[in-house]
N, C-alpha and C positions, 0 to 999 in steps of 0.2 A: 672074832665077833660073836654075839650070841645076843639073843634078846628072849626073857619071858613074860608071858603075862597071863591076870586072871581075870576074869570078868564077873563078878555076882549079881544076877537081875533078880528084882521080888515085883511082880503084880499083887495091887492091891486088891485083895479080893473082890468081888461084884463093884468093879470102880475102873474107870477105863483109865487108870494112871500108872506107870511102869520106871521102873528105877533101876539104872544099871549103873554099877561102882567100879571103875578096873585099877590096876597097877599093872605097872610093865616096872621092870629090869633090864638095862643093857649093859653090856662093854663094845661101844664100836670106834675103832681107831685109838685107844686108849684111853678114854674117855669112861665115866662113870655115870649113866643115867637112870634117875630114879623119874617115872610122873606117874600122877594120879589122877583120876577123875571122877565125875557125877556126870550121869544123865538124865533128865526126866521127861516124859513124851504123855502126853494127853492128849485122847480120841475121843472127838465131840461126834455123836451122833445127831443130825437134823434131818427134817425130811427131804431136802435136798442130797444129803448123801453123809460120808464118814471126812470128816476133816480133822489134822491132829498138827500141835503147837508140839515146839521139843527146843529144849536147850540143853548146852552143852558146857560144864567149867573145866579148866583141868591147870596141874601144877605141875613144874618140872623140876629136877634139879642136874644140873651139869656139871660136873666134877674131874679133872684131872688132865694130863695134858694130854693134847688130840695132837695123833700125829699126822693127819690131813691136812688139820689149818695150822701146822706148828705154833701152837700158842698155847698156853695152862688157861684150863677154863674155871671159873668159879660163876656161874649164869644160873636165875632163878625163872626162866620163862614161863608165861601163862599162855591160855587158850583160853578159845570160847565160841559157841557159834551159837544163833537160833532163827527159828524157820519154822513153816508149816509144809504140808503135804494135803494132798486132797486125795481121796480115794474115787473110781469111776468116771475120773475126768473126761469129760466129752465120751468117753468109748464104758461100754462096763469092760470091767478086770484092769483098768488101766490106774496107775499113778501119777500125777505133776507135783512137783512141790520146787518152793523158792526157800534159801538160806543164805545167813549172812554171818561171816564170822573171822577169827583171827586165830592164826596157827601158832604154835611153842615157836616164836619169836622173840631174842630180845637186843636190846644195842648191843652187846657185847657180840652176837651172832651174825645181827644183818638190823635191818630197817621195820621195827616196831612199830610201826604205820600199818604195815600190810595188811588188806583186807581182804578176803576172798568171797566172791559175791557168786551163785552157782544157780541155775535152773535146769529141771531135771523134767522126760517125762518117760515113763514108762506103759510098754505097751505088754502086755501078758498073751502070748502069740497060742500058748495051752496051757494044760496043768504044769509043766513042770520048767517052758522054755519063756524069759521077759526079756524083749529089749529094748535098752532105755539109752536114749542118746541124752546129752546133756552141754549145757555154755554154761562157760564160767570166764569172769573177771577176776583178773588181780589186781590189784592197787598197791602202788608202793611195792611195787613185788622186791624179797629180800635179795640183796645181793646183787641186782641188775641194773644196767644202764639205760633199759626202758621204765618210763613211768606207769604204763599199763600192759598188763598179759591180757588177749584175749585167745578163748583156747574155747576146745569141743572135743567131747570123746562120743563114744558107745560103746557101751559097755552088753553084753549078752548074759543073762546069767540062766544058769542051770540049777536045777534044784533036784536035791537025788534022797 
């Protein structure tokens, strides 16, 4: 197994809109994957506070035979998600944001329906320590004999 990827971001200068391009490379289980994507994220400044719109496309390509699902794959999956975020939610240093989107699914893999619906909020505890609990829905989740995932993490993060 092995997977690489690269990511390129360009901010537009004096312009709150941000572009990130990646590719990844894998071989996992025998399998040959290529995807790519676009990001774009815009932060609207009001006097109310910072809030930002972001969407997400991405393309895949799945090639060769996996020897997990024993089957030869020839699968074009797409992705997508979009959402906003708000900055100083109820607390200052804090984040919320709601997104809506669909994972590198396709019939050939599982249930191309699937949707994942996620809300997040993040709590900035100091300079360097956030933590952000979050719910998420799935719909149509791939692969399962449930019609809906409901699920919650928290996540902690560090910054160094």
């Amino acid at each position: 197994r092995y997977q690489a990827s690269v990511e390129a971001e360009y901010r537009i200068p004096n312009q709150p809109i941000t572009l990130r391009l990646q590719y990844t490379n894998a071989g996992i289980n025998g399998s040959e994957i290529n995807a790519a994507g676009i990001n774009a994220e815009w932060a609207i400044r009001r006097r109310f506070g910072v809030f930002g719109i972001f969407g997400r496309l991405g393309f895949g390509s799945y090639r060769g035979f996996n020897t997990a699902l024993g089957e030869e794959l020839d699968a074009d999956p797409k992705t997508w998600s979009v959402g906003v975020s708000f900055q100083n939610f109820l607390i200052p240093g804090s984040r919320a944001g709601l997104a809506v989107g669909q994972p590198f699914v396709t019939r050939e893999l599982g249930n191309e329906t699937q949707t994942n619906f996620e809300a997040f909020f993040g709590l900035l505890l100091n300079d360097r320590l956030n933590f952000s609990p979050s719910f998420m829905v799935v719909s149509n989740p791939n692969n399962r004999a449930s019609p809906t995932i409901w699920q919650w993490s928290i996540r902690v993060l560090y910054s160094f």
